[in-house]
matplotlib code that plots the C-alpha trace (Angstrom):
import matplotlib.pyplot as plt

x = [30.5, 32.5, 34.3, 36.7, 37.6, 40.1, 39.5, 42.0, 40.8, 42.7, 42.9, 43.0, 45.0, 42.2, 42.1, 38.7, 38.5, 38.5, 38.5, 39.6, 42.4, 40.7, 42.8, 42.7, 42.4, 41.1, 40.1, 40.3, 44.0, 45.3, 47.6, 48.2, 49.1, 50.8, 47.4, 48.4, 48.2, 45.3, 43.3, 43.8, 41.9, 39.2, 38.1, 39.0, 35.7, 33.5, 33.6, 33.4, 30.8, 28.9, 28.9, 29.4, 28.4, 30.4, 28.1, 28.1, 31.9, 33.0, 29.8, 29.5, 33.6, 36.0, 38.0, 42.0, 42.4, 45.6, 45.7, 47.5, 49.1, 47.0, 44.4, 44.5, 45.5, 41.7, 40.2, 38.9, 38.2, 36.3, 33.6, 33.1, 31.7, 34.5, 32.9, 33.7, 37.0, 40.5, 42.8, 46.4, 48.8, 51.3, 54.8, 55.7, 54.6, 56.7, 55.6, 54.6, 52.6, 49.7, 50.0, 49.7, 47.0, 44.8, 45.7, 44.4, 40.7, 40.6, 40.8, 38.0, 36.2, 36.6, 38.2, 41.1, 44.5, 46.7, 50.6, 51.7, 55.2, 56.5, 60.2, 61.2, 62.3, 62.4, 59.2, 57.1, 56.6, 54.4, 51.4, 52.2, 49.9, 46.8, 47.9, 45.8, 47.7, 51.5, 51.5, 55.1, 56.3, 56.8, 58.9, 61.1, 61.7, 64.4, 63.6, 65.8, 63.7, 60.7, 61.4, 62.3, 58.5, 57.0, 58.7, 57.3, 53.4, 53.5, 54.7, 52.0, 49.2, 49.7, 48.4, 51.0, 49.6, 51.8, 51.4, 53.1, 52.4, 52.9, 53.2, 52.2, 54.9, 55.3, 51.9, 52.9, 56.0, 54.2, 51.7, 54.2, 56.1, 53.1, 51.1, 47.6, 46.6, 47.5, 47.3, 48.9, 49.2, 49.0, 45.3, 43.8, 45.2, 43.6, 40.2, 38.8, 34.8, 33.5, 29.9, 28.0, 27.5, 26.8, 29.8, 29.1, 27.5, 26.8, 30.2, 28.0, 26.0, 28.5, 29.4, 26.0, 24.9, 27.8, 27.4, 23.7, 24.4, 27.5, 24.3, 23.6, 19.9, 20.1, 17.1, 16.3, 13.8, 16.2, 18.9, 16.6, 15.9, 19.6, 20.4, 17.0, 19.2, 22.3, 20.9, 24.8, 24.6, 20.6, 22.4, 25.2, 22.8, 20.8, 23.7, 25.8, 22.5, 21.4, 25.0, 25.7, 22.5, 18.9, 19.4, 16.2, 14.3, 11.3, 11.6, 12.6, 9.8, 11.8, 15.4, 13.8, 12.9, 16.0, 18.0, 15.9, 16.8, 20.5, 20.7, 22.5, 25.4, 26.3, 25.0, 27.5, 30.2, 29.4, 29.4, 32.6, 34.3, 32.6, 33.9, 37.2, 37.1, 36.5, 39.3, 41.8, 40.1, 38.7, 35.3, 34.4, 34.9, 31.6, 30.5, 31.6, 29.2, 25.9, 24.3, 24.6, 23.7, 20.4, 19.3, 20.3, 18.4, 15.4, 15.2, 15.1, 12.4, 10.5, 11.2, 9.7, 6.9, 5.6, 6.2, 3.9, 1.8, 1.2, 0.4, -2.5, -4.0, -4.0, -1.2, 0.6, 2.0, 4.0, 5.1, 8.2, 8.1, 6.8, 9.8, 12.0, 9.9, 10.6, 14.2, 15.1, 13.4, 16.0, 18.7, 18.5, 19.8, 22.5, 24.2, 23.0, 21.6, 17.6, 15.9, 13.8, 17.2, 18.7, 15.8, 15.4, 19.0, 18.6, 15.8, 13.4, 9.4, 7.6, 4.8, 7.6, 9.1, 5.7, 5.0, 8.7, 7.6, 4.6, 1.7, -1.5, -2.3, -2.0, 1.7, 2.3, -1.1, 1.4, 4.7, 2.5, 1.1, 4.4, 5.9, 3.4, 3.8, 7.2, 7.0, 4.3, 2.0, -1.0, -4.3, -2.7, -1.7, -5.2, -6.7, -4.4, -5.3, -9.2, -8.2, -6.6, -9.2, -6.8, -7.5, -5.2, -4.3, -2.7, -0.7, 0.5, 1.4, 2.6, 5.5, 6.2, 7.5, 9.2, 11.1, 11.8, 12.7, 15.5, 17.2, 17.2, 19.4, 21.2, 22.2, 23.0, 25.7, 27.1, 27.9, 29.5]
y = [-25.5, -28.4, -30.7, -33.8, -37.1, -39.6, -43.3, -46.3, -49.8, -52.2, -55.8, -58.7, -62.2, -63.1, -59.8, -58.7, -55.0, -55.1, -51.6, -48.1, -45.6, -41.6, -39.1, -35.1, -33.7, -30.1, -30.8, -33.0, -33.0, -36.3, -35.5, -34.6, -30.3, -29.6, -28.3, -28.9, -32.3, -30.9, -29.2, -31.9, -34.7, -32.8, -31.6, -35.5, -36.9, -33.8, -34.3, -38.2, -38.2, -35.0, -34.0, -37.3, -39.8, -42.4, -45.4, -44.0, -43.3, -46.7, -49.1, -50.1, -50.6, -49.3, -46.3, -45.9, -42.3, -40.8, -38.8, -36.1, -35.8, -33.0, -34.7, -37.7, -35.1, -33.9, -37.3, -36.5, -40.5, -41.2, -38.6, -40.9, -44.8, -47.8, -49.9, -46.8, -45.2, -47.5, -45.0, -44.9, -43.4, -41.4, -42.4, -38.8, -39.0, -40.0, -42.6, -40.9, -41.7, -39.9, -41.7, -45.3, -43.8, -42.9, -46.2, -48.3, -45.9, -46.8, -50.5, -50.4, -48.3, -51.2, -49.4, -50.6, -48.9, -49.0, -47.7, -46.0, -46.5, -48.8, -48.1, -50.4, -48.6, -49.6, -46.9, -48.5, -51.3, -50.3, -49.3, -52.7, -54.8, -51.9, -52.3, -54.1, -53.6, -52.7, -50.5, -51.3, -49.0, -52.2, -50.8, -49.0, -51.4, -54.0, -57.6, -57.9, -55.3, -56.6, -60.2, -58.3, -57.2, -60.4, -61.9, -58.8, -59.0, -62.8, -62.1, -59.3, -61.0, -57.7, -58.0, -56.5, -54.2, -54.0, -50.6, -49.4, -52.6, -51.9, -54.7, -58.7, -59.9, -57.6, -59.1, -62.3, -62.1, -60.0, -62.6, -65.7, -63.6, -63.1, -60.1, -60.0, -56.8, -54.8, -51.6, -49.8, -48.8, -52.4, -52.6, -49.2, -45.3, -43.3, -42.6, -39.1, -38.5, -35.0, -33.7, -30.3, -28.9, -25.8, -23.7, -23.2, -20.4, -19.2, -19.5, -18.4, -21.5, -24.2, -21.9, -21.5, -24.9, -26.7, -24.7, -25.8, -29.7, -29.1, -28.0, -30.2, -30.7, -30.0, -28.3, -30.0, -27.6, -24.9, -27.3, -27.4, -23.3, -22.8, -25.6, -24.2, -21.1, -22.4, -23.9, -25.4, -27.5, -28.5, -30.1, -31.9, -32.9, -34.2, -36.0, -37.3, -39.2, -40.8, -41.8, -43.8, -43.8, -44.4, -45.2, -47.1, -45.4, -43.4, -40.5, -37.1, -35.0, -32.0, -30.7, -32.2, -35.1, -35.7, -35.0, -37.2, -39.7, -39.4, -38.3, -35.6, -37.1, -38.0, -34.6, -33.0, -35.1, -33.6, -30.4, -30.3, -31.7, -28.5, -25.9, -28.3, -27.3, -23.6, -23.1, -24.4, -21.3, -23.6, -21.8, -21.7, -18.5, -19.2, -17.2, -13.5, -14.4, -12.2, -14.1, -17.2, -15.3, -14.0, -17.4, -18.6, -15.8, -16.8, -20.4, -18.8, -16.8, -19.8, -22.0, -19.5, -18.5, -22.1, -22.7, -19.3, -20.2, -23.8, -22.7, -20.5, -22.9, -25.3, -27.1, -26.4, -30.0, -30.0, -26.8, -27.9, -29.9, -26.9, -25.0, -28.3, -27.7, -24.1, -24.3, -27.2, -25.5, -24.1, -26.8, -27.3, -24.4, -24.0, -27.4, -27.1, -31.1, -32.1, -31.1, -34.4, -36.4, -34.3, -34.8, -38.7, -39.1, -36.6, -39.3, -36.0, -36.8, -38.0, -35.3, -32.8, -34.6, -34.7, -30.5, -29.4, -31.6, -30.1, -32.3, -31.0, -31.1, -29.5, -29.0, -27.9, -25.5, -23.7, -23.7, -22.4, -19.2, -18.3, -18.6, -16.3, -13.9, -14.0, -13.1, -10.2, -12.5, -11.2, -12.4, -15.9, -15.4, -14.4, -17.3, -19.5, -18.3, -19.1, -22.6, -23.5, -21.5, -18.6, -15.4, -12.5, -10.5, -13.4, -14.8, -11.1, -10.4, -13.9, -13.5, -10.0, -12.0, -13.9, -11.3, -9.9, -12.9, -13.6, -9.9, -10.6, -13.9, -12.3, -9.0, -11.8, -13.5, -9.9, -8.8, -11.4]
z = [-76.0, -77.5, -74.8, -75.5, -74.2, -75.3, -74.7, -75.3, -74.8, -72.8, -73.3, -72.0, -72.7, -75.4, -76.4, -74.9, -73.9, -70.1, -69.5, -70.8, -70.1, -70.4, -71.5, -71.7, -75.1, -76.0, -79.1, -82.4, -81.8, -80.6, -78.4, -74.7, -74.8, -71.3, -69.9, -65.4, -64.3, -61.8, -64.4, -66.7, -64.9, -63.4, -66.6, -67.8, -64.9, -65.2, -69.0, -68.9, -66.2, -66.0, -70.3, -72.1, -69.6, -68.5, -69.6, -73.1, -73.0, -71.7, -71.9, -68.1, -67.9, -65.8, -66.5, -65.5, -64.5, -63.5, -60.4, -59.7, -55.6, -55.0, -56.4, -54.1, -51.2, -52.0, -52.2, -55.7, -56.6, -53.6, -55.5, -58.1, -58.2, -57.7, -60.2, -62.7, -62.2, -61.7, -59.6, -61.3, -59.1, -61.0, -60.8, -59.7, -56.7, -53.3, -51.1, -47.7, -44.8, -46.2, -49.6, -47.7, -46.1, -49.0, -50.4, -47.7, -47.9, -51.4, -50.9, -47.8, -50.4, -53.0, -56.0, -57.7, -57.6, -60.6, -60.2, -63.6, -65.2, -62.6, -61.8, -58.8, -55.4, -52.1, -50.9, -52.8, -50.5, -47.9, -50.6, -52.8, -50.7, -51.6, -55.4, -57.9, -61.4, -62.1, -65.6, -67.3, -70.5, -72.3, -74.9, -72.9, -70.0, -70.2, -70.0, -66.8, -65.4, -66.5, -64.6, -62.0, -61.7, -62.5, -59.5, -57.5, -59.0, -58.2, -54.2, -53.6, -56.2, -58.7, -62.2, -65.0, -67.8, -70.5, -72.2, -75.3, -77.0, -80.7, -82.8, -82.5, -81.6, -78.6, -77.8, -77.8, -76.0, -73.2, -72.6, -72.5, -70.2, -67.8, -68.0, -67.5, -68.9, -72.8, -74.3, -77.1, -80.6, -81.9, -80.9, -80.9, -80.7, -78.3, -79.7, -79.3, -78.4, -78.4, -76.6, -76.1, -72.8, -71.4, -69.5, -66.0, -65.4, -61.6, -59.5, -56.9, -56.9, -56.4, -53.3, -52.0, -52.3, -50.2, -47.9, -47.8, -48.4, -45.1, -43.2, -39.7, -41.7, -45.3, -46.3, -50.1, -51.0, -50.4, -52.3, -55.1, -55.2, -55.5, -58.2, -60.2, -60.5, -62.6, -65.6, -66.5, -62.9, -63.8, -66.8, -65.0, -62.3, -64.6, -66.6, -63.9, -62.1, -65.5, -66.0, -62.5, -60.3, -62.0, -66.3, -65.8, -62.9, -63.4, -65.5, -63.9, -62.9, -61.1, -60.2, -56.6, -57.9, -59.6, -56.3, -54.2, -56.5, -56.9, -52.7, -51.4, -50.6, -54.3, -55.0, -52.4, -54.2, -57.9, -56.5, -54.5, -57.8, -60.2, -57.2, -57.9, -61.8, -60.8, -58.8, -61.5, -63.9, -66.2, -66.5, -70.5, -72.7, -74.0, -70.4, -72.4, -74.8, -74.6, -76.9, -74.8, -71.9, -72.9, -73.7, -70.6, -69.2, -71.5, -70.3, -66.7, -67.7, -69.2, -66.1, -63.6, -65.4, -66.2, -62.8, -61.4, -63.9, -63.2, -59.2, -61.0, -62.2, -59.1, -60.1, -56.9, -56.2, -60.0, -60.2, -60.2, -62.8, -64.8, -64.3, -65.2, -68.5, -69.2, -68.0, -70.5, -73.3, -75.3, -74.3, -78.3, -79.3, -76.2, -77.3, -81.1, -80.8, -81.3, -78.2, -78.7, -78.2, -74.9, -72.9, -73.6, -72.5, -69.2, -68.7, -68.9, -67.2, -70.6, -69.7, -70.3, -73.3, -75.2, -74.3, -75.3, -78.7, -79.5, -78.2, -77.1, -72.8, -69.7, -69.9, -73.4, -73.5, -70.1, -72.5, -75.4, -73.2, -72.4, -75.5, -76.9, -74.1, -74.9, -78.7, -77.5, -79.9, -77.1, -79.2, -79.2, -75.6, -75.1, -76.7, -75.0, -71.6, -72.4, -73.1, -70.1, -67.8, -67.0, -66.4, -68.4, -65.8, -64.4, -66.9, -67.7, -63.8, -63.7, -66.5, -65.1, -62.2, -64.0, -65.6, -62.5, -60.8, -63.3, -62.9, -59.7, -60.0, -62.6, -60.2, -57.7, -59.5, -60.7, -57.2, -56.2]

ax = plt.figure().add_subplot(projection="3d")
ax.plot(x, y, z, "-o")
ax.set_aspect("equal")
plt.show()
């Protein structure tokens, strides 16, 4: 599944990117096509942080995303990291109680609040002294007007982005005037990045597993059980904690280990924005398609058998980290990229890196049974079980349950 982002640098006086503006696209086409406001922006922060990654999208900058009022209503930003994500307040939404509210939580959080399209009016006062940046349609707003807002950003200590900007001499003119900020046409057009992912998969795990992170005392091996059974949340668990939390932590040894690392808070936070996505019906196509579904089933398969297979052999204490193995097997041919370069960026445990690659140990001799198993190649699978000191019986039983295990899951999701 192909997902989209558009990016557009802004500048600053010396023309230095200080940051980015993200945009909805849904595909090559550049151009915004009247998708809702709500759906639009969700899919806008799970793309950019969960499929892309938000360090590889805008290089350790922040990001001005527009919110919609039922987003901030829902406290969407406060899911996502204030160094990353520049809340811009759309210029469609009345000035309430609630809306001075959410702006003062957003300051004592310490992200930055951006109004967009700036018209003047009297309600805007009471959120002005929460506001960070004033965004003026430069080539639509007249110069009276525009003073008119330089005298207001120098009373409240507001920096002015000029947007539009299309030619020099609109550059210069902004910056003798006094803004701070600069974005348009004359420096870059929206720039559009595209990324695999996989669809989501299991509704009923987004569902299952708040319900277990809301618990008094979360349980994380149960956590980890119910993420182990949506390979599409794996893969944004995986994504969204290299992209923010650990890029140069230990490598990832287990769905556990991964949510250890990130916490469950920040876990709770990524799930509560996928159920988000879900209930604006933006779950892919690509779901009606069998032959994306068996392979999903296959690398379910995979997962539990290495794991059965590793506790077997004695390998109780990383039998987790088997099933990480067999789950992320086939992640090559679900976002058509080189398995090799997925699993360095998910930050993948180099002992599962070198078995999914082909080399020789205790790992790959596990991934190699199973694989055989699987092709019904059962003198290789017998040789392979002699090698790593398993008995056949055991591996067959073993993958049986495996099979099993995985109809199960599968006649899970299908009654609900």
């Amino acid at each position: 599944m192909d997902v989209y982002v558009a990016r557009q640098p802004v500048f600053g006086i010396y023309q230095n990117v200080i940051g980015y503006e993200l945009f909805y696209r849904s595909g090559q086409n550049n151009f915004y096509d009247s998708i809702d406001g709500d759906q639009a922006t969700v899919d806008v922060l799970i793309n950019s942080f969960m499929n892309i990654g938000i360090n590889k999208l805008a290089n350790n900058k922040p990001c001005f995303v527009n919110f919609t009022e039922n987003l901030l209503k829902e406290k969407v930003p406060l899911q996502f990291p204030p160094s990353s994500v520049i809340v811009e307040i759309l210029e469609t939404i009345p000035v309430s109680s609630w809306i001075v509210d959410m702006c003062k939580e957003l300051k004592e959080r310490g992200y930055t609040i951006a109004l967009d399209d700036f018209v003047f009016d009297r309600s805007y006062l009471p959120i002005l002294p929460y506001v960070d940046v004033i965004k003026v349609d430069f080539l639509r707003t007249s110069i009276d007007k525009v003073q008119s807002f330089i005298e207001i950003s120098k009373f409240f200590d507001i920096k002015l982005l000029a947007e539009k900007v299309e030619t020099p001499q609109q550059f210069r003119q902004a910056a003798e005037m006094g803004f701070t900020y600069f974005q348009g046409f004359f420096f870059s057009k929206p720039i559009i990045y595209e990324n695999k992912t996989i669809p989501a998969t299991f509704r009923i795990s987004y569902l299952s597993l708040l319900e277990k992170l809301n618990e008094e005392e979360p349980n994380i091996e149960k956590i980890s059980e119910i993420v182990e059974r949506d390979l599409s949340l794996t893969y944004r668990l995986l994504k969204f904690a290299n992209s923010i939390v650990f890029p140069s932590q230990p490598k990832i040894k287990s769905i556990r280990h991964a949510i250890v690392l990130l916490g469950l808070n920040e876990l709770k936070k990524l799930v509560s924005v996928l159920a988000l996505q879900e209930i604006y019906h933006l779950r892919s196509k690509a779901l009606e398609n069998q032959q994306y579904k068996e392979v999903v089933n296959l690398s379910f398969i995979r997962g539990k058998a290495c794991e059965l297979l590793a506790s077997k052999l004695g390998y109780e204490r990383e039998k987790a980290s088997f099933f990480l193995m067999g789950a992320c097997s086939l992640l090559d041919v679900l976002l058509n990229q080189p398995l090799s370069k997925i699993l360095e960026e998910l930050n993948i445990h180099q002992d599962i890196q070198e078995a999914l690659n082909g080399k020789e140990g205790r790992y790959y001799g596990v991934y190699q049974l199973v694989q055989y198993m699987e092709k019904g190649e059962w003198a290789l699978a017998s040789r392979a079980c002699h090698n790593i000191g398993l008995l056949e019986n055991d591996a067959l039983s073993s993958y049986q349950q495996a099979i099993e295990w995985a109809v199960v899951v599968e006649e899970s999701v299908q009654e609900f």
